[in-house]
N, C-alpha and C positions, 0 to 999 in steps of 0.2 A: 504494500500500500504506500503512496506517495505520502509525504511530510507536506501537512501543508500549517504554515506557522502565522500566526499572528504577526502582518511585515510591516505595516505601516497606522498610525491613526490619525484622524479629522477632528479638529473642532473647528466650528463655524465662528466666523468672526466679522462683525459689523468692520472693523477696525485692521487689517492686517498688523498695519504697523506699532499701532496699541498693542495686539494680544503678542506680537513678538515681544516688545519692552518689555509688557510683563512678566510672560512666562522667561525671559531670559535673567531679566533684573531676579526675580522669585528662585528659581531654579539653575539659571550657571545654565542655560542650554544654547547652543548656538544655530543663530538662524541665517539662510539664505534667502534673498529675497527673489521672487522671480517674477517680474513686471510682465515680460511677456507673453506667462499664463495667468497673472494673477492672481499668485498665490505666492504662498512663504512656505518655507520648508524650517522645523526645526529636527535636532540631532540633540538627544537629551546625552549620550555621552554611552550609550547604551540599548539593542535593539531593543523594540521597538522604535524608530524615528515616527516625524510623522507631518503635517503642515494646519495651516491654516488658511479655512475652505469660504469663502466673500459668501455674507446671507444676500441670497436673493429669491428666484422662484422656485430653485429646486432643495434648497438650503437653507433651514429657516433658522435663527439663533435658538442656541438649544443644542440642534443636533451633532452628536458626537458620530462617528463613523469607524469603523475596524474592518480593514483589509485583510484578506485570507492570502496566501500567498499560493500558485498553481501555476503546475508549469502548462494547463490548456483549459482554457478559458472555457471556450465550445464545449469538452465533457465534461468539465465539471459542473457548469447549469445544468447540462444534461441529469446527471446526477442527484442534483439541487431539485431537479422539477419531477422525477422520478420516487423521490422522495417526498414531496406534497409540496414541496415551496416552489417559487415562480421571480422566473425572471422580470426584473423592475427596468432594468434598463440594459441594453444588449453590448457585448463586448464594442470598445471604446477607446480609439487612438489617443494616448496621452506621447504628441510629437516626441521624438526624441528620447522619449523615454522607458515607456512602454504600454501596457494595454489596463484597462481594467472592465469591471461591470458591476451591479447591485442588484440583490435578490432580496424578497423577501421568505423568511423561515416559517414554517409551518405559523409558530406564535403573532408572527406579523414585524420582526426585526428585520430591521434594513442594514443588510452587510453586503460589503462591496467583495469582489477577488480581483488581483492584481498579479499579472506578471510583467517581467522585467523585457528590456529587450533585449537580446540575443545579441552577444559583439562575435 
């Protein structure tokens, strides 16, 4: 059976640049800022990493997010939906970096899976 680990987390942020000061000022974590997707990445010093997700329509303040990490996106919904949960949103170019998507689980939890891309 594939490992599939807990790779990355979300929280939503009115504020990018806020929730970076805090959580860095708070915690020693350091962040990368990425304007050109508009988001922030922080690296708490230890895995999990994770970033900071802009509220808007699909992200409301509040929602926290957890990525599953898999090396195939496609069967693992498969998987996901064969199991009673259902795809939210369908495997998703993150340029440059790599892919993800968001299901929800039987209970009604919205978890994303993320793989990386392939050098």
């Amino acid at each position: 059976m594939t490992k599939h680990p807990i790779v990355h987390v979300e929280f939503s942020a009115r504020d990018r640049g806020e929730a970076a000061n805090f959580y860095g000022d708070v915690f020693g974590w350091e962040m990368q800022d990425m304007p050109e997707l508009n988001y922030t990445t922080f690296n708490p010093g230890k895995e999990p990493g994770g970033g900071f997700n802009p509220v808007g329509e699909q992200v409301k303040a509040g929602d926290v997010f957890v990525y599953i990490g898999t090396d195939d996106i496609d069967a693992t919904l498969g998987e996901i939906e064969a199991a009673g949960g259902k795809t939210a949103i369908p495997k998703s170019e993150i340029p440059g970096v790599g892919w993800f998507a968001f299901f929800t689980d039987p209970t009604g939890n919205m978890v994303a899976l993320y793989t990386g891309r392939q050098e």
